[in-house]
Every structure is written in structure tokens, then in C-alpha cells.
TORKOL-4160 file (C-alpha; in steps of 0.2 Angstrom, whole numbers, padded with zeros to 4 digits, m for minus):
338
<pt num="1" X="m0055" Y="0039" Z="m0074"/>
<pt num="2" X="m0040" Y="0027" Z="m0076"/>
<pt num="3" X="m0023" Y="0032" Z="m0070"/>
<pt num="4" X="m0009" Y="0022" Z="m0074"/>
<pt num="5" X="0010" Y="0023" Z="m0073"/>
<pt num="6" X="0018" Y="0022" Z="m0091"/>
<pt num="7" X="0023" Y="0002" Z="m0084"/>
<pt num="8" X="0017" Y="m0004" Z="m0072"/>
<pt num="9" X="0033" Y="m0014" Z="m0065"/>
<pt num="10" X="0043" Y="m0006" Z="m0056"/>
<pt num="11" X="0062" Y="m0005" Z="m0060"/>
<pt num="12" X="0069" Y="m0015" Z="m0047"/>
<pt num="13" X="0069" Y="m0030" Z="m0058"/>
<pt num="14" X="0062" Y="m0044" Z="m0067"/>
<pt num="15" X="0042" Y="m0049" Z="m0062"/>
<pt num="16" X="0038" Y="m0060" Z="m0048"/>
<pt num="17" X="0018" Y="m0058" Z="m0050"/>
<pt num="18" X="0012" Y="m0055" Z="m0065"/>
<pt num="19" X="m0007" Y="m0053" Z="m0070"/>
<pt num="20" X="m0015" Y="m0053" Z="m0085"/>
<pt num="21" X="m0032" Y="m0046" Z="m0090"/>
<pt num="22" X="m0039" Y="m0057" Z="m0076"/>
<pt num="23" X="m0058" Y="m0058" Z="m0073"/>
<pt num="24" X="m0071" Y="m0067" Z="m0064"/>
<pt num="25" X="m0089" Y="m0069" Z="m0065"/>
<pt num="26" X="m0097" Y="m0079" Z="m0052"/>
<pt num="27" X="m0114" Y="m0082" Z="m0061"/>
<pt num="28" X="m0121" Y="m0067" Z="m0066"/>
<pt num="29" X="m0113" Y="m0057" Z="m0054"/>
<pt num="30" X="m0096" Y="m0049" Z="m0062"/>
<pt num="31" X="m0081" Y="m0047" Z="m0048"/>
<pt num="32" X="m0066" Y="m0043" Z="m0058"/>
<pt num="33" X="m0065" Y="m0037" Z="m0074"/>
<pt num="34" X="m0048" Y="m0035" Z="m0084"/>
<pt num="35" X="m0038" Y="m0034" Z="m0070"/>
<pt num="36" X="m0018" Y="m0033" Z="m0075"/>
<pt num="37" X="m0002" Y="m0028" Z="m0065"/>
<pt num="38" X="0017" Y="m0032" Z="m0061"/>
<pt num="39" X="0026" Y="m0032" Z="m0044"/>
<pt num="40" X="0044" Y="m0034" Z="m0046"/>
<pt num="41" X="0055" Y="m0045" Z="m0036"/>
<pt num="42" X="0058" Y="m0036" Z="m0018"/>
<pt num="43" X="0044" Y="m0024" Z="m0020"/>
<pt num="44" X="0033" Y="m0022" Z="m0009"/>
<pt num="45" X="0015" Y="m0015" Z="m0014"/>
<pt num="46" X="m0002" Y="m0009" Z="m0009"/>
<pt num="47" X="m0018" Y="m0016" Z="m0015"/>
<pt num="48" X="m0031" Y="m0005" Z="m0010"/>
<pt num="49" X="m0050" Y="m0004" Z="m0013"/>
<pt num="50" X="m0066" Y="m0001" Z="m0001"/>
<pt num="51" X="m0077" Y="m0016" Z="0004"/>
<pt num="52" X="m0081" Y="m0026" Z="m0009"/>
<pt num="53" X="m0068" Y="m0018" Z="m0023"/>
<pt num="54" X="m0063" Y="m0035" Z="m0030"/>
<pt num="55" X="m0047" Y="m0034" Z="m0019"/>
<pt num="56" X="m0048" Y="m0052" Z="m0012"/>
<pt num="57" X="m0057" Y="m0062" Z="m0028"/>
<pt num="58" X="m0041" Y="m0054" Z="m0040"/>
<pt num="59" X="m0028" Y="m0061" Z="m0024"/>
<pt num="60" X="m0036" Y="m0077" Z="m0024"/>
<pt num="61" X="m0034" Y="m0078" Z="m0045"/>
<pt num="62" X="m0016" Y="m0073" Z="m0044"/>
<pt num="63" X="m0015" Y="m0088" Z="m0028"/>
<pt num="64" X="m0022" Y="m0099" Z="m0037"/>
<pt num="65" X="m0037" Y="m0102" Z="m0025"/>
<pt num="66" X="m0049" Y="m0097" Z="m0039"/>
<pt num="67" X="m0046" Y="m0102" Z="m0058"/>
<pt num="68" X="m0052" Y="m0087" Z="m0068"/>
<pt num="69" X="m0065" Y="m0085" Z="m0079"/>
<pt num="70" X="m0052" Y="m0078" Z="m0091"/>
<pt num="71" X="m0035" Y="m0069" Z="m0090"/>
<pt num="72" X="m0018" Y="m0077" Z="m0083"/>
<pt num="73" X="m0008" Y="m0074" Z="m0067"/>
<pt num="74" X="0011" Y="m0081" Z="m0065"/>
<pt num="75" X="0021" Y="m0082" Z="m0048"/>
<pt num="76" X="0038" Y="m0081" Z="m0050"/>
<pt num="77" X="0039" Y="m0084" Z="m0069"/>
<pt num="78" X="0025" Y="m0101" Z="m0065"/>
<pt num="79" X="0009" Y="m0102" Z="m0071"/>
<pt num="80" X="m0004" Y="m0103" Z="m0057"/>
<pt num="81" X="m0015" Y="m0115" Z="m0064"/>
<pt num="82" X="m0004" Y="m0126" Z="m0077"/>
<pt num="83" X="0011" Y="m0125" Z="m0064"/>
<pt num="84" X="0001" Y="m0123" Z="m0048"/>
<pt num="85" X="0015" Y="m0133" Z="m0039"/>
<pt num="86" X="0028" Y="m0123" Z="m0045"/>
<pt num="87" X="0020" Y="m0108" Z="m0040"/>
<pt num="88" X="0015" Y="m0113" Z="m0023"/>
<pt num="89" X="0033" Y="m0116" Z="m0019"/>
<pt num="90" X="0037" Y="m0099" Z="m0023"/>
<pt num="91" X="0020" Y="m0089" Z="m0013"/>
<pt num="92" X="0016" Y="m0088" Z="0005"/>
<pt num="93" X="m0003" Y="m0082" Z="0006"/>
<pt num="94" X="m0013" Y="m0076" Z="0022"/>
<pt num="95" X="m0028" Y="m0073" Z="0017"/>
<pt num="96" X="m0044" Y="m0063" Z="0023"/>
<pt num="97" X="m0050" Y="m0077" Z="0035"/>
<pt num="98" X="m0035" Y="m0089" Z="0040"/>
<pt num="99" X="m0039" Y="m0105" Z="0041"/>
<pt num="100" X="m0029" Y="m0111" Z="0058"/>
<pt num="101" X="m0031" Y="m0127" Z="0068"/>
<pt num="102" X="m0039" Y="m0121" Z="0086"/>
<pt num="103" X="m0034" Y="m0136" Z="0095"/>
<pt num="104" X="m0016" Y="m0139" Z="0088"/>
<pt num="105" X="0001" Y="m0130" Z="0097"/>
<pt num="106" X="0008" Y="m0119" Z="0086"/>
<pt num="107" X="0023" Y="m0128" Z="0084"/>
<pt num="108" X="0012" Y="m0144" Z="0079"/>
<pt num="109" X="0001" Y="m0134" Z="0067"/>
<pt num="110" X="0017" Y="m0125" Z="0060"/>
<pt num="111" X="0025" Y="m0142" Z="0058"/>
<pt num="112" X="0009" Y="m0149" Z="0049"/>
<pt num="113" X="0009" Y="m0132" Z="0037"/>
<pt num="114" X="0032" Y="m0137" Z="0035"/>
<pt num="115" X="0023" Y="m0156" Z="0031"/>
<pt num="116" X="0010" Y="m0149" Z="0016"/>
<pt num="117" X="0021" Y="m0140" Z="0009"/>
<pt num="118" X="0033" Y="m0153" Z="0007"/>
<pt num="119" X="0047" Y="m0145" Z="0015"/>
<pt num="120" X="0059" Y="m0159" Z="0017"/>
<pt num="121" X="0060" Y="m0167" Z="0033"/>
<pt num="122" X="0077" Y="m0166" Z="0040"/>
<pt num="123" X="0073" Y="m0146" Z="0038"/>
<pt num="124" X="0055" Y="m0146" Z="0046"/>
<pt num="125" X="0064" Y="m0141" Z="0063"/>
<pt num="126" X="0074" Y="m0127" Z="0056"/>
<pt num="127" X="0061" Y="m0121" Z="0047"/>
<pt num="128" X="0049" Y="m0120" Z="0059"/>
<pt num="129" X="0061" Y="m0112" Z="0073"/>
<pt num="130" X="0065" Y="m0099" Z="0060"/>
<pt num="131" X="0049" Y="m0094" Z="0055"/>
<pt num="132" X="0041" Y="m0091" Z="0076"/>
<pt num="133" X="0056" Y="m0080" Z="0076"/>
<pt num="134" X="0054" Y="m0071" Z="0062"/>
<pt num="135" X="0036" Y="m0066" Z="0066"/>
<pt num="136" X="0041" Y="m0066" Z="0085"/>
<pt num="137" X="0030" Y="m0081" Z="0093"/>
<pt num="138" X="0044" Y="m0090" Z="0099"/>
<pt num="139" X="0036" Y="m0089" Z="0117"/>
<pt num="140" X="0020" Y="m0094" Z="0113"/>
<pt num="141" X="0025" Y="m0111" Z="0104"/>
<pt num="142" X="0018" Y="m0123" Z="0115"/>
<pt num="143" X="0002" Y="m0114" Z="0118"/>
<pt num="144" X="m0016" Y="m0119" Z="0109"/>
<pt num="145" X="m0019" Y="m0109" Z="0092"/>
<pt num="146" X="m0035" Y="m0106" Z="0099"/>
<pt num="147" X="m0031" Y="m0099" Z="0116"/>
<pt num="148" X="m0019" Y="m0085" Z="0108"/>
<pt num="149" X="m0026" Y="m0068" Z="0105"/>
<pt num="150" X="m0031" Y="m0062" Z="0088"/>
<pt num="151" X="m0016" Y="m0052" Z="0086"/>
<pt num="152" X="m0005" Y="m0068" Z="0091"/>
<pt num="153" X="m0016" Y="m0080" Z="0080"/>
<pt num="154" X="m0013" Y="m0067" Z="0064"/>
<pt num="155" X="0006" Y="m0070" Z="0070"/>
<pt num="156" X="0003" Y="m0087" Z="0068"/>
<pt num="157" X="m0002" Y="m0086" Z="0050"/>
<pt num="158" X="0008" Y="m0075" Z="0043"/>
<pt num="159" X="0023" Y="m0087" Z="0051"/>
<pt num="160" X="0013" Y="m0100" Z="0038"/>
<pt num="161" X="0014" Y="m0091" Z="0025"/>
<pt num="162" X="0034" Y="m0089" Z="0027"/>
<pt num="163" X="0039" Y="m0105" Z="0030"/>
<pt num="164" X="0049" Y="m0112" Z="0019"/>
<pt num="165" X="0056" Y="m0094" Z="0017"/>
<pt num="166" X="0045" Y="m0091" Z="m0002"/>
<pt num="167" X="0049" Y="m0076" Z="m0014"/>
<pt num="168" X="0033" Y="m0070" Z="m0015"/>
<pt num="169" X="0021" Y="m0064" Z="0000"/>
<pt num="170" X="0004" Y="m0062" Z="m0001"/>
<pt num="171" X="m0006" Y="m0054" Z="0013"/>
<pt num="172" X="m0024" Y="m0050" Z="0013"/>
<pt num="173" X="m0032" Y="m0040" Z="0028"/>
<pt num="174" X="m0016" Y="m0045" Z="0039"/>
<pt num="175" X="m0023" Y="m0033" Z="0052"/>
<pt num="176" X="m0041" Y="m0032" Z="0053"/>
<pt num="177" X="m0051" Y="m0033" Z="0070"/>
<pt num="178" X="m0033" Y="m0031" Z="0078"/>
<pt num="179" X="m0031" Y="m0017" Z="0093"/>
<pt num="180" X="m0021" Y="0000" Z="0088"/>
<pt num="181" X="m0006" Y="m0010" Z="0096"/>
<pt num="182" X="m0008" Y="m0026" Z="0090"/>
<pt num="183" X="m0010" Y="m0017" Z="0071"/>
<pt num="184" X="0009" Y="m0007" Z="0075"/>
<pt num="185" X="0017" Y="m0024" Z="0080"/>
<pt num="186" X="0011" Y="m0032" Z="0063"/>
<pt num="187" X="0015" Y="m0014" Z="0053"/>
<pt num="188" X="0033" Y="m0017" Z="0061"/>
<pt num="189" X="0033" Y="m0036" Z="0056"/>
<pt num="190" X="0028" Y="m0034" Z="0038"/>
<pt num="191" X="0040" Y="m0021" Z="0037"/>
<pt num="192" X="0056" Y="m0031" Z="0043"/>
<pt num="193" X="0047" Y="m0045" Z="0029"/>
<pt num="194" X="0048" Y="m0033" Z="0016"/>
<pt num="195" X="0066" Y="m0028" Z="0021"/>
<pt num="196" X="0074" Y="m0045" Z="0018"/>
<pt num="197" X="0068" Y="m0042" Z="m0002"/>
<pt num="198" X="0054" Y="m0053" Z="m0002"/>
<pt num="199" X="0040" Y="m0048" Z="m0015"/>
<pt num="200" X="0024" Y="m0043" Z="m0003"/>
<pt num="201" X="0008" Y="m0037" Z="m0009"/>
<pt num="202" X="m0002" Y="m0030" Z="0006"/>
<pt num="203" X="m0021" Y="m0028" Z="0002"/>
<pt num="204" X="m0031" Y="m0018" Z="0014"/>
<pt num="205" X="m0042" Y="m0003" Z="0014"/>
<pt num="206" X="m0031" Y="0004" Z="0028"/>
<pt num="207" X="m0023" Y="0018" Z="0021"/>
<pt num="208" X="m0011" Y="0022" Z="0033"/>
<pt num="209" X="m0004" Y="0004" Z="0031"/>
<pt num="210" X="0001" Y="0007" Z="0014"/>
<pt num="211" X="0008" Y="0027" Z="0017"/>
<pt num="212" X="0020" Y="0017" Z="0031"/>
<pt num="213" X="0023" Y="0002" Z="0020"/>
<pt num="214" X="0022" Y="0001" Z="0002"/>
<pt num="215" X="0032" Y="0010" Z="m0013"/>
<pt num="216" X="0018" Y="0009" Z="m0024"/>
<pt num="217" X="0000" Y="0008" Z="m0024"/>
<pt num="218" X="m0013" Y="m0004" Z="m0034"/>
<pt num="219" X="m0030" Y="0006" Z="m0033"/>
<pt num="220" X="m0046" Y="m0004" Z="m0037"/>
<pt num="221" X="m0067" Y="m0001" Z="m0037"/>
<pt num="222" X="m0080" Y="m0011" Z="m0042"/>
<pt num="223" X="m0069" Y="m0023" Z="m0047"/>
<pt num="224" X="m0059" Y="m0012" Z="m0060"/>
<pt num="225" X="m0040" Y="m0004" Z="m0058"/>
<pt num="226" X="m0040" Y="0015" Z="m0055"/>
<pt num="227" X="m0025" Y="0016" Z="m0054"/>
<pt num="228" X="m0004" Y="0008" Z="m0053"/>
<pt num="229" X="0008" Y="0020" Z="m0048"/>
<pt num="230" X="0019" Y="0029" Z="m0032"/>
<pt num="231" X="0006" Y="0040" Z="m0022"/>
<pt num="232" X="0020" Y="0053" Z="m0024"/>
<pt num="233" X="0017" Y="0051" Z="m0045"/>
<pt num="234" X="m0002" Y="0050" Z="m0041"/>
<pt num="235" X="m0005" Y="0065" Z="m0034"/>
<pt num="236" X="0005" Y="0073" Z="m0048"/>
<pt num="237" X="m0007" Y="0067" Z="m0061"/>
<pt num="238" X="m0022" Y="0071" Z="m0050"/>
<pt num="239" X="m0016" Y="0090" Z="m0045"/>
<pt num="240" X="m0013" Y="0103" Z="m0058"/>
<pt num="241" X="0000" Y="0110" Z="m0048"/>
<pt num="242" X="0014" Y="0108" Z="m0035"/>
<pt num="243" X="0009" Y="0117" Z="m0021"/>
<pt num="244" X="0019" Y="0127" Z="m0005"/>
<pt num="245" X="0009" Y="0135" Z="0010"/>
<pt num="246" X="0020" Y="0151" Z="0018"/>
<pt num="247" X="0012" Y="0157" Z="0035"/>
<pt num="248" X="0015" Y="0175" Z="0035"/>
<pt num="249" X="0011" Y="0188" Z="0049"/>
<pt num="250" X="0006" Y="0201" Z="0035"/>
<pt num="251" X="0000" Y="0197" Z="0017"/>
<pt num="252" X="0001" Y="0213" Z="0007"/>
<pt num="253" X="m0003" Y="0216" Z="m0011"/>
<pt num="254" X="0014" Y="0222" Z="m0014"/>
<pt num="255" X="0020" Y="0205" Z="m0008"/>
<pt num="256" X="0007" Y="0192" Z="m0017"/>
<pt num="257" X="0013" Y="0205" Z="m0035"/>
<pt num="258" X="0030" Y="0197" Z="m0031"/>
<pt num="259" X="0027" Y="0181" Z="m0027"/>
<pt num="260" X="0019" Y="0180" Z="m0043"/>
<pt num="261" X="0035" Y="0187" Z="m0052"/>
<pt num="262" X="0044" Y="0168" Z="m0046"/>
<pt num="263" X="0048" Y="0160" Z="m0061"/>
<pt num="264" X="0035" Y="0144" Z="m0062"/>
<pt num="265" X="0023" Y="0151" Z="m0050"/>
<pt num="266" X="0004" Y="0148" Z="m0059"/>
<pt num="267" X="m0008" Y="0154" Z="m0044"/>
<pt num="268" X="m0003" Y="0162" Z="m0028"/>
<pt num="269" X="m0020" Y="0161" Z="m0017"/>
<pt num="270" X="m0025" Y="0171" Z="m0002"/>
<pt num="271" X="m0034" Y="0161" Z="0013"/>
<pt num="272" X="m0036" Y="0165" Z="0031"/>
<pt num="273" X="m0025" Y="0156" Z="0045"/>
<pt num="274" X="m0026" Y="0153" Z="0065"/>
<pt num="275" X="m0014" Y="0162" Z="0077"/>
<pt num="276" X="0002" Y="0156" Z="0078"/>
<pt num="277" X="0003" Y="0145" Z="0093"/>
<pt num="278" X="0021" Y="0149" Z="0100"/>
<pt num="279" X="0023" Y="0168" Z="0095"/>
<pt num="280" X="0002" Y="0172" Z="0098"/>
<pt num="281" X="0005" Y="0182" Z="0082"/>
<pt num="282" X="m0008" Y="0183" Z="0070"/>
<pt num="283" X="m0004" Y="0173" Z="0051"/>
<pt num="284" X="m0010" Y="0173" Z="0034"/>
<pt num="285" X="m0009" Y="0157" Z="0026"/>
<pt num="286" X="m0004" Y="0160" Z="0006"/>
<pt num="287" X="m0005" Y="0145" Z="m0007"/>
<pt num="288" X="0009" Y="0147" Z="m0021"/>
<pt num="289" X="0007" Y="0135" Z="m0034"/>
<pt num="290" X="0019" Y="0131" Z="m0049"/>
<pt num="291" X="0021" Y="0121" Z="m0061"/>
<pt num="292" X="0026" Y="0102" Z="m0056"/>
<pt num="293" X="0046" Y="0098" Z="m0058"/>
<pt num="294" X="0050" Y="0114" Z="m0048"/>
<pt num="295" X="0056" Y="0116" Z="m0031"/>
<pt num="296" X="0056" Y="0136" Z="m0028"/>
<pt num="297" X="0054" Y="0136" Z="m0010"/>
<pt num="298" X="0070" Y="0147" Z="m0009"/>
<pt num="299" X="0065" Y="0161" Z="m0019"/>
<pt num="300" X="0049" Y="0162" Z="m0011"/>
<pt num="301" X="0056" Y="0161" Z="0005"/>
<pt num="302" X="0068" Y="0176" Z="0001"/>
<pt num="303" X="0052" Y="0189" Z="m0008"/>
<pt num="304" X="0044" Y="0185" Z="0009"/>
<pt num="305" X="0058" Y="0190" Z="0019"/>
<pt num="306" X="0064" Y="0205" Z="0008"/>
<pt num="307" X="0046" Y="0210" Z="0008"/>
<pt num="308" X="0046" Y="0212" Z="0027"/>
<pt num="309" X="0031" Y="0201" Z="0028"/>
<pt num="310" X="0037" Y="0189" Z="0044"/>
<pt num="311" X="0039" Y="0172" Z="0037"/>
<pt num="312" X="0033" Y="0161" Z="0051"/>
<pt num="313" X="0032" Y="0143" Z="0040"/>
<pt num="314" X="0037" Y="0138" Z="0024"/>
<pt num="315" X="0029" Y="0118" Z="0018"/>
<pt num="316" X="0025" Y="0109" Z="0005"/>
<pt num="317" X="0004" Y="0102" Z="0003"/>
<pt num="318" X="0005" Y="0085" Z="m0001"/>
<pt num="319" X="m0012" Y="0076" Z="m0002"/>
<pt num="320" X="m0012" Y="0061" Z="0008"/>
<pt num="321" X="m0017" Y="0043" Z="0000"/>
<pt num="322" X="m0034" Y="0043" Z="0007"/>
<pt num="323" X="m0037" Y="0061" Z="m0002"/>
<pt num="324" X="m0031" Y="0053" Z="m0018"/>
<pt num="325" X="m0040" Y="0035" Z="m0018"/>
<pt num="326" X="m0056" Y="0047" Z="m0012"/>
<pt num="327" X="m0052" Y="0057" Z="m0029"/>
<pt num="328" X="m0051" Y="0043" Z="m0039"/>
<pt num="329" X="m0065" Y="0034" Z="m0033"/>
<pt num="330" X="m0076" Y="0050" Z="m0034"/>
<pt num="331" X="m0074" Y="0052" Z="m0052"/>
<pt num="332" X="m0077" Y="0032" Z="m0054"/>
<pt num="333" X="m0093" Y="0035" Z="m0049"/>
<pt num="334" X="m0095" Y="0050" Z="m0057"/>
<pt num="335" X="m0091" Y="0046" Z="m0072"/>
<pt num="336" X="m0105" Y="0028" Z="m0069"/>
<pt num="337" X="m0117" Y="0040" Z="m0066"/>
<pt num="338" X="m0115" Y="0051" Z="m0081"/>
């Protein structure tokens, strides 16, 4: 199963990546197969996938690392392989395994990535000072690349992949190995990247990362696109209904008869719930589920309390992004299999 948004740019303006039924073969070993998507200028977008999903192999096509076996990819209106120059003037990549100078200072080896990409001379300073600031390893410039810490050295290459302040960011795996601390400091710095209306794409199979991050969500497996869309506008197409779970102390069938009297209500489901914590009174937990587009919370708020049941909590059920890419996956494989 393939779920798609009806476009799949957004609508905050023209495209700064563009891919086009890109695949990749590698022998006969097929990687990515028909592979296309948009990311709009100042998005910033997940592209998720387990192990061996094709994540990487599709970013290094749309880079320009990789020619493709067939298909197109475009940074900011340039082709990636007939204008690779072009492109690259606009892209600043980190990929999966970041290729650093162990034995250089940062400051030098920053200096040598200002030099390769052929930022003018009289601006190397500038822009070098600029970008240990912006990724906050202004304290650490002096030091050898190889004595930082992993969570520094990732610092360190993401600050290449902004120099020379480009329109698009790519970052693949930006956190992986990293301590839980080390991760939050480079949630927070991608975040402030994505602020400044940069394009970024963040691949990972993190999915936290991308709840915290992204806007929207590029889903892949075994090297195919499941799906392009919000995870809000996923879990729409994936669930039937919108649901509501109210914690009552008692559940009668007098009161479940009228909740199923609320306009849009399709199910109302009965299912047992622990003690509440601060009162000690016992609950009932009752799913109401309507039709999607509908917001009935107050009516059902107001049956309960007429009814005298004892409303003790009132929230939507919203399924995470690891419940939808495990849905979606799930029926991938299913659907292999059958």
C-alpha cells in the first residue's frame, strides 16, 4: 500500500529538491526504484525508512554522489549531474559517515571545506566564524577534529555542510551513536537550521526526531515510497475514524445510548481503565469515534456530565509516527507476501 498526498510539494512555495522516478541498481541488486518527491523552499522534511530502506542511496542520487541508473533530481532548479556545479553551490550535505580530517583544527579543516567550495577568499574568515557559531563550536576551534567527541565531531560537519550559508540542507543519520544529550543539542541545532528557512531534509529512522522536527514525512521500504504527507494527514488516511477517549467513573448503558445520539459518532467502544491516580476513583475508559472533519468533544463532554457519569478526562487518540510507519510497513510486507 501506497499512501500519498494529492502533491507532494508543499504549499510554501516553489521546489528546491525535486526528484524524478529516480532508481538505482547496483548489479543485480535493485536499491531504489521509482523514487520521486518535492520539498519546497524553507520546509523542512522527514525521510524515514528502517535499515536498509533505500534512504541513503536515493539522498546520495539527489546530491549528486551517485549518478542514477535512471530518473532526475534537481537542487534548486539545477540539474545534479548536467549542472552539478550549480547545484552544489546551492546543497550543504552531511552524510551517514562524514568524512573529516582527524589531524586538522577545526578552524583549518573548515577553512579547507570555505577553499573547496570556492567560497571567495576575502569571505573565507567570515564565513568560517559564522558557521562555528551557528552550530556552536566556536570554543572548540583550535582543537584537533580527532580529539573532539562524537557529538562535537557531528557539529563539526554539519558547520561544513553550512558554510557558505546554501538553500538547501541535507542531513543523513545527523545523530546516530550520539548519547541522549548529545542527540537533544543536535535536535535543537537543526531546529534553529530549519528556522532561518533553509530547505532541510533529515533522514533517520529516529522517529521521535521527525515528530519534533519535520512538517512532513517521506516514508520509504525496500527501496520504494510508502508514503509523502503530514503525519497529522497520515493517520487520517490509515484510521477509519477520528477518535476521543473519556475516563468516566461509571459507564452505564443509558449513557453509551446517548453518546451514540452525537451527531457524527460511528462507534462508541467500551474498554476497561486503571484507577485514577489523584482521585483513587475507579474509571471506565470509552472510545467515541466519528467520522474525520468533526471536533465533537463539547457535546460529548456535556451527555457525560448531564448523564451523571463523573467525567474524569476528555483527549483526543492520535497514533504516533512509529504506529503509522509500523502500519505502513506492515501491510508492505503483507501485501509482498500475498
Amino acid at each position: 500500500m501506497t499512501v500519498s498526498s494529492s502533491a507532494t510539494q508543499a504549499d510554501t512555495g516553489p521546489a528546491e529538491i525535486c526528484a524524478e522516478h529516480l532508481h538505482k541498481s547496483f548489479g543485480g541488486t535493485v536499491a531504489v526504484r521509482d523514487v520521486s518527491f518535492q520539498v519546497a523552499r524553507g520546509e523542512v522534511i522527514g525521510f524515514l525508512g528502517p535499515n536498509g530502506a533505500g534512504k541513503s542511496t536515493t539522498l546520495r542520487m539527489v546530491t549528486g554522489v551517485f549518478p542514477p541508473t535512471s530518473g532526475r533530481a534537481s537542487i534548486a532548479g539545477h540539474d545534479v549531474v548536467r549542472e552539478a556545479i550549480l547545484a552544489r553551490r546551492n546543497l550543504g550535505y552531511l552524510p551517514e559517515r562524514t568524512s573529516l580530517y582527524s589531524d586538522m583544527a577545526v578552524t583549518d579543516y573548515l577553512r579547507f571545506v570555505a577553499d573547496m567550495k570556492q567560497i571567495p577568499a576575502r569571505e573565507v574568515t567570515k564565513t568560517v566564524t559564522w558557521a562555528m557559531g551557528a552550530t556552536g563550536i566556536e570554543h572548540v576551534s583550535h582543537r584537533l577534529v580527532g580529539n573532539l567527541s562524537k557529538g562535537y565531531r557531528q557539529r563539526v560537519g554539519i558547520a561544513q555542510a553550512v558554510l557558505g550559508d546554501p538553500s538547501v540542507l541535507i542531513l543523513d543519520e545527523p545523530t546516530s551513536g550520539l548519547d541522549p544529550e548529545q542527540v537533544s543539542d543536535i535536535r535543537a541545532l537543526i531546529r534553529g537550521l530549519g528556522d532561518e528557512k533553509r530547505t532541510v531534509v533529515l533522514s533517520t529512522h529516529i522517529l521521535p526526531e521527525v515528530e519534533m522536527i519535520c512538517s512532513r514525512v517521506i516514508i520509504l521500504a525496500g527501496g520504494r515510497i510508502l508514503a509523502v504527507d503530514a503525519p497529522s494527514q497520515l493517520e487520517r488516511r490509515l484510521r477509519p475514524y477520528k477518535e476521543f477517549a473519556a475516563r468516566v467513573v461509571e459507564a452505564s448503558d443509558v449513557l453509551l445510548t446517548s453518546l451514540r445520539t452525537v451527531d457524527h459518532v460511528a462507534e462508541v467502544v467500551v474498554e476497561a481503565a486503571p484507577a485514577d491516580e489523584e482521585s483513587g476513583a475507579e474509571g471506565t475508559r470509552i472510545l467515541v469515534r466519528l467520522e474525520h472533519g468533526f471536533d465533537m468533544r463539547r457535546e460529548i463532554a456535556s451527555k457525560i456530565v448531564d448523564g451523571g457519569a463523573g467525567l474524569l478526562e476528555l483527549q483526543p487518540v492520535v497514533m504516533t509516527l512509529e504506529e503509522i510507519f509500523l502500519k505502513l510497513v506492515g501491510e508492505t510486507h503483507e501485501s509482498q507476501r500475498s
